[in-house]
C-alpha positions in Angstrom: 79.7 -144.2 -38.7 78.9 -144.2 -34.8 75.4 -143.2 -33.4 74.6 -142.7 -29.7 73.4 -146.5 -28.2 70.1 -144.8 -27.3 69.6 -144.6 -31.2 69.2 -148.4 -31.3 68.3 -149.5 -27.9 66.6 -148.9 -24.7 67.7 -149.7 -21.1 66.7 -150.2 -17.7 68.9 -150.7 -14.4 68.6 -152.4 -11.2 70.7 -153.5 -7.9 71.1 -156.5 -5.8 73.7 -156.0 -3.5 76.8 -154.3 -5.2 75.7 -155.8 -8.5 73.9 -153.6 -10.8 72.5 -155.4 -13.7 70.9 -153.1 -17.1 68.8 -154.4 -19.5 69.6 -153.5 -23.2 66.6 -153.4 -25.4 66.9 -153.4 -29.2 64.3 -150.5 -30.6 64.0 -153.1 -33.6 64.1 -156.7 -34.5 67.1 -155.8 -36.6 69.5 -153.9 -33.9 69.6 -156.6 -32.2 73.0 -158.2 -33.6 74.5 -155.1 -33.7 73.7 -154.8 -30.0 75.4 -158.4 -29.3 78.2 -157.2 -31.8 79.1 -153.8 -29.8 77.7 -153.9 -25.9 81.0 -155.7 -24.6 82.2 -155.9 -21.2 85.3 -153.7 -22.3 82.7 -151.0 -23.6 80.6 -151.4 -20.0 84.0 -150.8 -18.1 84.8 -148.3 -20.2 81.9 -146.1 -19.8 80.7 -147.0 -16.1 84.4 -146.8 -15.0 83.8 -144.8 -12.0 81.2 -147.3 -10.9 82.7 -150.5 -12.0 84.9 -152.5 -9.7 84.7 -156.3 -11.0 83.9 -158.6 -13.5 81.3 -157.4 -16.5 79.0 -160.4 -17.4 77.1 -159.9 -20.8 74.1 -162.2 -21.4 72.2 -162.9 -24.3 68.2 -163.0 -23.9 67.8 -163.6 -27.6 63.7 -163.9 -27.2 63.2 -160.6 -25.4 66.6 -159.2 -28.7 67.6 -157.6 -25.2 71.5 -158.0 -23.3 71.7 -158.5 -19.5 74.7 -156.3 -18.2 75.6 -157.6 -15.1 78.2 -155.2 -13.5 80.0 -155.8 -9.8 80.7 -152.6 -7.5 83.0 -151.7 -5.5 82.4 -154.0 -1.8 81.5 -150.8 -0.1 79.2 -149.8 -3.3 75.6 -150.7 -1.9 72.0 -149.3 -1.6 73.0 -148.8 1.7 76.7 -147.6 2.1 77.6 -145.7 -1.1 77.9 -142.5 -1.4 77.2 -141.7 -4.9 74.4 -139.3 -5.5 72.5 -142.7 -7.3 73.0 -145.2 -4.8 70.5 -147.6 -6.8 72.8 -146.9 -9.9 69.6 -146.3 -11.8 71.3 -143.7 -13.8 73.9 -146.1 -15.5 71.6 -147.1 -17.9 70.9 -143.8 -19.2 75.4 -143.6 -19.2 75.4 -146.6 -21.2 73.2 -145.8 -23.4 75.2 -142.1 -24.3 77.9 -144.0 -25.5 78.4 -143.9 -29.1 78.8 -147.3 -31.1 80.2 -148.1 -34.6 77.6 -149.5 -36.7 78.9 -152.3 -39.0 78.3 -151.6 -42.7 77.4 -148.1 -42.6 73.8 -148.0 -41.5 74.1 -144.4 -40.7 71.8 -142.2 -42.8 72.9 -138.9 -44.2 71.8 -137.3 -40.6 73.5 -139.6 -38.6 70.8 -141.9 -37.7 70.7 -145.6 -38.0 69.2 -146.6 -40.8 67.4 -150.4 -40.9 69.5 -152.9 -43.8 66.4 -152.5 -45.8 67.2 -148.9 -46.0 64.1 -147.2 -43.9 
């Protein structure tokens, strides 16, 4: 079963540069290995593909149960040269987070939410 990321997780995105980074926020305790297991840098490319020109970085903050997504843009790709609509790329959060992710062990309930492993 695969649910929207939002489902599980919040996000937030920045820029330095042509870096954007996004943090990924587990909603609960318990999404939080699923969100190590499925935000990948091959997921990130895959969804941000018009945006993403480099190397994906995925780091673990396991204290916050939150992922730093560092992604590298295009050269040209700054606050102050692109010429996307979101120059900040404060949008590619909410992108990332509309891409639907397989839950291991089918904690989808009968609508299609995610369901905790205790069941609530």
């Amino acid at each position: 079963m695969s649910v929207p990321l939002r489902e599980i997780a919040h996000a937030r995105a920045g820029d330095k540069g042509n870096l954007n980074t996004i943090a990924v926020i587990a909603r609960e305790e318990h999404w939080y290995p699923v969100l190590c297991e499925v935000v990948t840098p091959d997921l990130v490319r895959e969804v941000l593909a018009d945006r993403v020109r480099g190397p994906v970085e995925v780091h673990r903050v396991d204290g916050l149960r939150a992922l730093i997504v560092v992604c590298a843009r295009a050269w040209d790709d700054t606050v102050t040269t692109s010429v996307h609509l979101d120059t900040h790329g404060k949008t590619l959060a909410g992108r990332l987070l509309g891409a639907r992710v397989a839950l291991p062990g089918g904690r989808a309930g009968s609508e299609g939410r995610p369901v905790s492993p205790s069941g609530r």
